[in-house]
N, C-alpha and C positions, 0 to 999 in steps of 0.2 A: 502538437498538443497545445491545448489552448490552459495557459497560467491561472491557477485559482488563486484569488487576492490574497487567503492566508491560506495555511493547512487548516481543515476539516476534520474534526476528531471523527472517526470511524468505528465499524463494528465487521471484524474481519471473521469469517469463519472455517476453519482448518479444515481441507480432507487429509486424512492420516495418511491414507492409503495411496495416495498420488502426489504427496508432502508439498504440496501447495494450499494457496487458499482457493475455497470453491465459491465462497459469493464474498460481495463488502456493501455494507448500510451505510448511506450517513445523508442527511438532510432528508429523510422521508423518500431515499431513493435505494433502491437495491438492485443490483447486478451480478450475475452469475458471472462466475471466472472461468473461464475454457482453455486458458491458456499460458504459462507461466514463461513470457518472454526474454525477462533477464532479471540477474540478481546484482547488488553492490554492496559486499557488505563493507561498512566503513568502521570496524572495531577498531585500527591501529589511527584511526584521524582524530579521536577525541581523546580529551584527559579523559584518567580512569574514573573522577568524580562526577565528568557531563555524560559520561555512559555509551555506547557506540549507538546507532542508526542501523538499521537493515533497510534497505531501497527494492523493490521488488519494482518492475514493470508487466500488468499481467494484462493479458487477452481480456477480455468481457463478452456478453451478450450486445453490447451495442459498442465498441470500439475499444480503445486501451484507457487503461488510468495506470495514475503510479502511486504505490501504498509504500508508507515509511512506517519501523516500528520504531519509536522510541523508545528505548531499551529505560533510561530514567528516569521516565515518566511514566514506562512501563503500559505506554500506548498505540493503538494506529491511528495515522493521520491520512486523508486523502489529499495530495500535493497536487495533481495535475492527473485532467482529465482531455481524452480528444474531442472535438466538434461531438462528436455521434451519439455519445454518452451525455 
């Protein structure tokens, strides 16, 4: 996966019914998600005041990205996307 220089605020959107996400927006690009590859969630690695991280790594329409929620920011960021995306 090729390193994005910061995180990307993003615009992630829920299927209920397959309890993943089904697409993510962010810099005027959208991508369907087809695949929910792995989870991390990191609630026991932060103080309770910096809020835990959810790490999703998911499938796309064009390769994988990795979506983080920041629980105290109470947003998503796009971390890392591959070549193909």
């Amino acid at each position: 996966m090729a390193r994005i220089e910061s995180p990307h605020p993003a615009h992630v959107r829920w299927d209920r019914a397959a309890d993943r996400p089904s697409s993510v927006r962010w810099g005027g690009r959208e991508l369907q998600v087809t695949r929910l590859a792995a989870v991390r969630d990191e609630r026991h690695a932060y103080h309770p005041e910096r809020g835990p991280r959810l790490t999703m790594v998911v499938e796309t329409s064009a390769g994988s990205a990795t979506l983080v929620f920041d629980a105290a920011a109470r947003r998503w960021y796009v971390e890392t996307v591959d070549q193909a995306a």
